[in-house]
Each structure stands twice: as C-alpha cells, then as structure tokens.
N, C-alpha and C positions, 0 to 999 in steps of 0.2 A: 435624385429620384423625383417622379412628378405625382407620384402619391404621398400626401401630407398626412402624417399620424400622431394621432391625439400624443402630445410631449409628457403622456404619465402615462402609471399601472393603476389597475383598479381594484381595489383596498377591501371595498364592503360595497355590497349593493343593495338597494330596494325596488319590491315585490311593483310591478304594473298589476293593476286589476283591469281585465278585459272588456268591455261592456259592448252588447248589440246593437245597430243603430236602431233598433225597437227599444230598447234600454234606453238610448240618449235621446229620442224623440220626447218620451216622459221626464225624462233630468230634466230640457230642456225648458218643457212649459212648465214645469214646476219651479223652477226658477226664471222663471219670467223672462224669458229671454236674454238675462243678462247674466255672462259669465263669472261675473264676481262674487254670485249667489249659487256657483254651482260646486258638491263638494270634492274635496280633493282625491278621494279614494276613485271619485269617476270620473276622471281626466286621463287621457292614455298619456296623452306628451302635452306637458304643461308650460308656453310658451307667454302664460300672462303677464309674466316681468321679469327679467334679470336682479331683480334688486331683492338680496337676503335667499337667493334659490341656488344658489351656487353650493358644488363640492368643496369643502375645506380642505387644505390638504392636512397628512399627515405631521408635521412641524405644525399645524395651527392645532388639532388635535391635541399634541404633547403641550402648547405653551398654555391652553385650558386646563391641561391638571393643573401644569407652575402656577395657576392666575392665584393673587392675591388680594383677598376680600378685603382688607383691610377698608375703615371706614374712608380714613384720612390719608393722602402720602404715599400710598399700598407702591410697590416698587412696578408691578404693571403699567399703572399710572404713569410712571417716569419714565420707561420704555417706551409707552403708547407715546407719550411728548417727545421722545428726542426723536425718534423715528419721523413724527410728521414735519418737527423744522426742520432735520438732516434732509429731508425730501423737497420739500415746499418751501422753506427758507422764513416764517413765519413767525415773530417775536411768541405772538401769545396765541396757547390753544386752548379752547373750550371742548372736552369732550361732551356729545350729546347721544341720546339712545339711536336717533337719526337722522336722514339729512333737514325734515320737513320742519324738527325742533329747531336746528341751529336757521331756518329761513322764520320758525314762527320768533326764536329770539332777538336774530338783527332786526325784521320790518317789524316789532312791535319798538322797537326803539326807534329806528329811522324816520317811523312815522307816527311817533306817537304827538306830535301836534298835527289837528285835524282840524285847525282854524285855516288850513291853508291845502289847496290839494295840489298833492305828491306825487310823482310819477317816478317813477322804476324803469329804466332803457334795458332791453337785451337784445340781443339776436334774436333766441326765441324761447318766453319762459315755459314751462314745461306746468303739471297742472299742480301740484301741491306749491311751488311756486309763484305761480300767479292768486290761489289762492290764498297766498297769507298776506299778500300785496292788496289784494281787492280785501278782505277779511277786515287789515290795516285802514281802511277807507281808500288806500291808496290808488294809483292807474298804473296798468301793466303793459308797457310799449313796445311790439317785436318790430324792431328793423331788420330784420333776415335780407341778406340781396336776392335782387330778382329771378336768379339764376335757382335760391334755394325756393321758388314758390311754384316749380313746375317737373312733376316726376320724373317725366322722360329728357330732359335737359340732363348733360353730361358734364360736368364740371370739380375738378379735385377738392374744390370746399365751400360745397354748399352750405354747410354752417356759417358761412364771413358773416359780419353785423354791416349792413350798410354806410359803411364812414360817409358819406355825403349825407343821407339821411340824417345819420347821429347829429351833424353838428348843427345840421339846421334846424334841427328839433330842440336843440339844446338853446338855439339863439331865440328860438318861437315860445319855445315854455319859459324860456330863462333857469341858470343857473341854480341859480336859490329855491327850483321848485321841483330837484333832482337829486336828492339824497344818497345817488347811488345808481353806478353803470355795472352791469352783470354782462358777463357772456359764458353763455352754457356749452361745455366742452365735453364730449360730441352735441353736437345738437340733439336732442330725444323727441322735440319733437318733428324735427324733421329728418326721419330715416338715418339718425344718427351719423346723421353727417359731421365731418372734422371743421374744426375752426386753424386758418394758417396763423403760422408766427408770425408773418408779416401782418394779418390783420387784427391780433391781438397785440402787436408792438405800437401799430397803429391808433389801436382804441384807447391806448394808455396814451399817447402823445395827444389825442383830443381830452383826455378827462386831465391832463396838467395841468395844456390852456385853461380850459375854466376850472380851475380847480373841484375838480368833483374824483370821488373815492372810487376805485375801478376794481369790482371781484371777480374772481371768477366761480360759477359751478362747477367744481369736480368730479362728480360724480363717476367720470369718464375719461378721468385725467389721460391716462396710460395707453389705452386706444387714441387718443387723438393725438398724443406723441408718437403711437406708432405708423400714423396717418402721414404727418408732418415727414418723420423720416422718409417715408415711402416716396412723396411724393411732391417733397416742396424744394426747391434748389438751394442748394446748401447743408443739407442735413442728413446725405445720403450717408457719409461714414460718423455722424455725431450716435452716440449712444442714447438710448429710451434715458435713463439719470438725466445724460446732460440736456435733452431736449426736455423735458420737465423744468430742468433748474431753469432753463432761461423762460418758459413759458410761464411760470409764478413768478419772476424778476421784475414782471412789469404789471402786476397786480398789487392792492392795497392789504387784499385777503382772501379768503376765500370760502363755500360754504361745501360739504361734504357727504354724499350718504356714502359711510362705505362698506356697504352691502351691495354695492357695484363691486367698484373696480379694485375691494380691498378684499373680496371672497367669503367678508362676513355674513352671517345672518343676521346681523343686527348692527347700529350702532356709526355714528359717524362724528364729525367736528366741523367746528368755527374757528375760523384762525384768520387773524389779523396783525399787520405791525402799528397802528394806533392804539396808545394805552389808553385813553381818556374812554375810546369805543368799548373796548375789551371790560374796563373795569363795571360799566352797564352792562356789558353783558353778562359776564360775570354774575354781578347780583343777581338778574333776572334767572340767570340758571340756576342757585341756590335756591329760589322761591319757588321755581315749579319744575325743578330736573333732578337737584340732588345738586350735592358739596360737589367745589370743584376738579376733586381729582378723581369723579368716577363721572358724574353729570347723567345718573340715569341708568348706567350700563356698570355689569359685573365684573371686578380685575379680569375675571378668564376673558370679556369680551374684548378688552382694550388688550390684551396679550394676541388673540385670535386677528385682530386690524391689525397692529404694530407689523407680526408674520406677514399678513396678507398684501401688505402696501411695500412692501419687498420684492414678494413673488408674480410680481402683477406686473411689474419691470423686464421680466423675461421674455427677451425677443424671441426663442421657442413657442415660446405660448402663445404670445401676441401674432407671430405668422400664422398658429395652427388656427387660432382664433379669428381672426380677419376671412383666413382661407375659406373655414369652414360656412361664414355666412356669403361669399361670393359662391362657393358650391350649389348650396341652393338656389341663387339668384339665377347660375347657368344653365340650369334645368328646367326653370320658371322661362326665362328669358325663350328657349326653344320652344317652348308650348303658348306663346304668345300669352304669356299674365302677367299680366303688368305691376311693377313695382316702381318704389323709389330708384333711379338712377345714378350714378355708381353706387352699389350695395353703399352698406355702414358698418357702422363697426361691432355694437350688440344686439341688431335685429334686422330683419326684413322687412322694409313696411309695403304692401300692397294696397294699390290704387285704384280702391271698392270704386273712386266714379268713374273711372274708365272701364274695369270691369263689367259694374252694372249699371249701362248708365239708362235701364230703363226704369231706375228708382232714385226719384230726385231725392237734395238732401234733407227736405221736410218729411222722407222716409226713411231716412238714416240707413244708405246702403252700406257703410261700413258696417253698422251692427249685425246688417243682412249677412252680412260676409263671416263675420263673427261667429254666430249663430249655424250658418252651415257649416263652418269647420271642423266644428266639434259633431251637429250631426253626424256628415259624412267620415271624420274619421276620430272622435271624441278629443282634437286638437284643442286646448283651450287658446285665446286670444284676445287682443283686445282693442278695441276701435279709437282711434286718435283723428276725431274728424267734429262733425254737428253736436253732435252725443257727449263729447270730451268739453270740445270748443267753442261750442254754440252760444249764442246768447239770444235775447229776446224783446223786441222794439216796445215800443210804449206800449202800443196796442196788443200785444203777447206776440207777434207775429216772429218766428224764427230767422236769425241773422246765421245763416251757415258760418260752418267755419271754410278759410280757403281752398283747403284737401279732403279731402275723407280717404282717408286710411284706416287699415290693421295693420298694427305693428303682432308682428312675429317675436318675442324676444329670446334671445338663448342663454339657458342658467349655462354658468360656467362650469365648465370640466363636469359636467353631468350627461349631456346625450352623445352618443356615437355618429358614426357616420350611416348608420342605417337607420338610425333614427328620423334623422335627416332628409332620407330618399322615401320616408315612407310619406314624410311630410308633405312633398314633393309630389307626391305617388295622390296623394290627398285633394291636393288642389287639383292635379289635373280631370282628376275624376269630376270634382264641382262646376269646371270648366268648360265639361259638356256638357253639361245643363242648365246654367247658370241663368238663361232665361227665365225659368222657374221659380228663383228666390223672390220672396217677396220682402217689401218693406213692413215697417214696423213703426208701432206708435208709444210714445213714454204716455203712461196713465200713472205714472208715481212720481215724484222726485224731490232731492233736499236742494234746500237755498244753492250750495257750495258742494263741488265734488261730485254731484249727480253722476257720475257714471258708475262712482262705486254700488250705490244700492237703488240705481232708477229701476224703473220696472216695466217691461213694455208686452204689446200684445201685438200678433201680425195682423196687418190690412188683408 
C-alpha cells in the first residue's frame, strides 16, 4: 500500500488549546519574541524539540510501575546496563538524568587542565555540546563535508565528518591537543542528516593512527541506522541491531540523551570501554548526579529507557518515522519552501535565508521565521542559525552562523498525519506574504545558551 500509517493504536490523548492569532500576537511580544518563553497550554503543535516530548508506549508505561527505587543496586539499574551493552557493546555505563550531564561529565574531565588549550573534532557539535566544550575552556571544531554546508545540495549523508580535514587538523593542532573525536549521529545540526558506516569506520581508522579516543553522540542512534540501511551499499538486507552493533564497533564510547531515540522523558548515559576514563567519571557523577546505579534518574526511568532502546529498533516505526518527515518535505518542496535537502530523519529544517533573504543575518531571519509560525498558526519552533550559532568579533560585531535555519522537530508517536498537513497548510500560507516578516534585535542575552532565554524586539 502507498499510504504509510502510524505502526500504533492510540491509548490516551491530550486536550490542544486553541488560540486566535489575536491571541498569539500578544503571546508573542510578551514573550519577547523567543519561543522558549512562550507557555505550553499556547502552542497548537509543539515542534520545539524531539527530546523528552515523545509518546511512551504502553510496556514503557507498565515497566514504571515494576521501577525499583531502591537507593543502591535496584534491579532497574541492572536492566537499564545490560540492555545498553547488549546494544551498544560497551564495558561500562554511567546512567545520567541527560545527555547534556553525561557531555558536562566527560569535557569537565577531558579538559580539565587549562594550562594547554583543547580542541574537540566533530562533524558538527550541536548547542549543549559545544557549550560544555567552550564552558571547559575548550574549542569546538565542526568538520561537516562540504556537500553538508549547502541546503539545496542532494546527497545520502550529509552528516560525513570531513576525513581530509580531520587529519589535517589533527597534524596542524597536533595530537596531544585533541582529547577526543565526536561524531553526532544524525547530525542535529544539520537537518539531521545521517553519518555512513563507511565514514564512521573511517573516522575510527584516523583516531588509531594517532591514537586519540573516538565517541560517538547517540542521540539518534536508530534513525541513522535506519539511514545506513536505506541507503548505503551493503546494508540493504542487514537488520537496524546489526547496523547499530557494527556502528559502536568502532567507537571508544559514547555520550547519550535518551529522550530522543529511547522515547524517554528524561534521562540518558555515558558508556565507554576505558576503565581508568570511566572510574573519573564515575566519581564526578557521585558528586553532582547521584550513586552509580541511578546517576540522577528514578528506577521507573531507567525501566522506561531500557523498554525504549528496544522499541526504537523497529523498522515499522523507523519507515513510518522517516516517511512521515519526507511527507512534509513533498508538500513544502511543491510550494517552492525551501529546506534542508534530502529531508532527515527527526525534523525538517527550513532555509530562513533563502526564504527571507530580504533580512540579513544581523536580523536573524530564522528567528523571523520562528516567530511567524507560531503567529500564523501557533506552531512553536526553533531557529538553529545567528541566534543558536552566532558568535561576536572583538569589536561586538556579529560572526553569523553558516545557515540560518528552523528546525521543525517531531515528538515521537505523538502527531498524526493531519497534524502534519496542517503544518504544511501553515507555511504555505506565510509564504505568500513573507515579504512582510521583519527582522528582529536581541536586547537580552546570557554568556552560554542564549537562545534559550534571549529576548528580542522587531526592527
């Protein structure tokens, strides 16, 4: 059949609250412009992030009654472990409340001498990531290939890390000043694109040479396995398991939120096969997380992940899942709105400077974009561009970032297919007017993270 339907039944639902766009005109400036200050009861379709907004299913449900408080030991605990090295193949696991813990635990160790500065290689780090890098004193380096630094470019893995790059950066900085090569699987920030086995077999065969430690982000494990199958030669009748087991085969470890691609609300891990790393991290998680066999999070939540990193494996789910962000893309695609190029795999991101390119990025037209979608149809979203990525010369002057984007994200097993057309239904509408949006100025912002609470006002 060539209609794709959502691979569940639907269990319990929750109430939308409707609002006028007279209604979100005032949301809007009362929250300054920035979605992340706007409340959730007024959001029609909440597309802010994938991470922790997803349906649980019913088995994840049930293993929150089974969860086990216990301080120490609790048998959750031990499921939640065997489950991530029966998957990921991983001596030792760190549970933490999230992914952003287990990045603030590895780079507070990685680089905790600051008598020497440190660089971090990835593909491309994503923003709580590069923040605990720079946080660390550290530098945060994306080699992305050139192919991933251009929307409309067609390409089956725009996520690759530059192998030529890497190693020349790696002879330029030198070894000793490289604590650690990441590659973020799907790329998040760029229209979650996949990363191939060939060029994660790759990036592990340059971190041997010079001996440096090779992780990867998970976040997105399962999608970019089911990328790999789809579309890389050799992998067409391999199963999502075994494309997983060989894609952590060639990692040292790895860093986790799995309130992606585990269907938690909460809660993720650190896992590595170095014990000397592990045992640091370790302590550091007993200081500021909690004892090792909860690290933060309640048995019910490590019973909820263990379920979740099972069902995530389901090539039902994973086709309906893929399908359903190409549906929107085809709709988009007809009506000339430009996005990322081949869709991805948990969001749509749209290409606010092609759109509007009559607002440079020292008006941050992604946020422009932002900010009308929820207008015109109280869509929340969020801008992965100047605003996210930006940084600022000696002189204060704005270093854009290289895209300006909105990324679109979709909670898992939560919207329907009309949800979907309405979204669609949404932009096109913005799309005849779009001349009209104006840009917009930050008059607030913190050191680190600025997008979550900056505050702007329109030009």
């Amino acid at each position: 059949m060539k209609t794709i339907i959502e691979p569940f039944k639907i269990k319990s639902v929750e109430k939308i609250n409707f609002t006028t766009k007279e209604q979100r005109e005032v949301i809007l400036r009362e929250a300054f412009f920035n979605p992340f200050l706007i409340k959730a009861d007024d959001v029609i379709i909440d597309l802010l992030t994938d991470s922790g907004t997803s349906a649980m299913s019913s088995l994840q449900w049930a293993g929150i009654m089974d969860g086990d408080e216990s301080y120490a030991g609790s048998k959750s605990y031990y499921r939640f472990k065997d489950t991530v090295k029966n998957i990921f193949g991983f001596d030792y696991v760190i549970p933490v409340h999230q992914g952003r813990a287990a990045e603030r635990i590895l780079f507070s160790i990685l680089l905790e001498d600051h008598t020497k500065k440190k660089c971090i290689i990835n593909n491309n780090h994503f923003d709580t990531t590069r923040a605990n890098i720079e946080f660390n004193s550290g530098d945060a380096l994306d080699l992305n290939i050139e192919e991933g630094k251009h929307p409309s470019l067609i390409h089956p893995f725009k996520g690759n890390i530059d192998l030529q790059k890497l190693e020349s950066k790696i002879n330029e900085i030198g070894a000793e000043n490289i604590p650690l090569v990441m590659l973020t699987i799907t790329d998040n920030t760029n229209g979650g694109q996949p990363v191939s086995m060939e060029n994660i077999r790759e990036t592990k065969k340059i971190c041997v040479k010079y001996h440096l430690p090779f992780f990867l982000d998970a976040c997105r494990f399962a999608e970019n396995a089911y990328f790999i199958q789809q579309r890389e030669a050799g992998y067409k009748d391999k199963t999502i398991p075994e494309i997983v087991a060989e894609m952590f085969s060639y990692a040292d470890g790895c860093t986790m939120s799995a309130k992606k691609d585990a269907f938690a609300n909460i809660g993720g891990f650190l896992a590595m096969n170095d014990k000397a790393l592990y045992e640091k991290c370790k302590n550091l998680l007993i200081i500021t997380e909690g004892f090792e066999t909860y690290g933060g999070l309640a048995g019910r939540d490590l019973e909820a992940i263990a379920q979740g990193l099972k069902e995530i494996m389901d090539e039902d789910y994973l086709h309906y899942r893929i399908r359903s962000v190409e549906y929107i893309g085809e709709k988009l695609d007809k009506n000339n709105i430009p996005f990322i190029k081949p869709t991805g795999g948990h969001a749509l991101y749209l290409d606010a400077k092609e759109f509007l390119p009559h607002i440079s990025p020292e008006q941050y037209p992604g946020q422009a974009l932002v900010c009308a979608l929820y207008r015109e149809g109280g869509i929340r979203a969020v801008e992965i561009g100047s605003v996210m990525f930006g940084k600022y010369d000696a002189n204060g002057k704005l270093i854009p970032a290289d895209m300006e984007l909105v990324r679109m994200a979709f909670p898992r097993r939560v919207y329907t297919q009309s949800h979907f057309d309405y979204v669609a239904e949404v932009l096109i509408e913005i799309s005849k007017d779009k001349n009209s949006l104006k840009g917009l100025k930050i008059i607030e912002e913190p050191e680190f993270l600025r997008h979550f609470t900056a505050k702007f006002e329109e030009n």
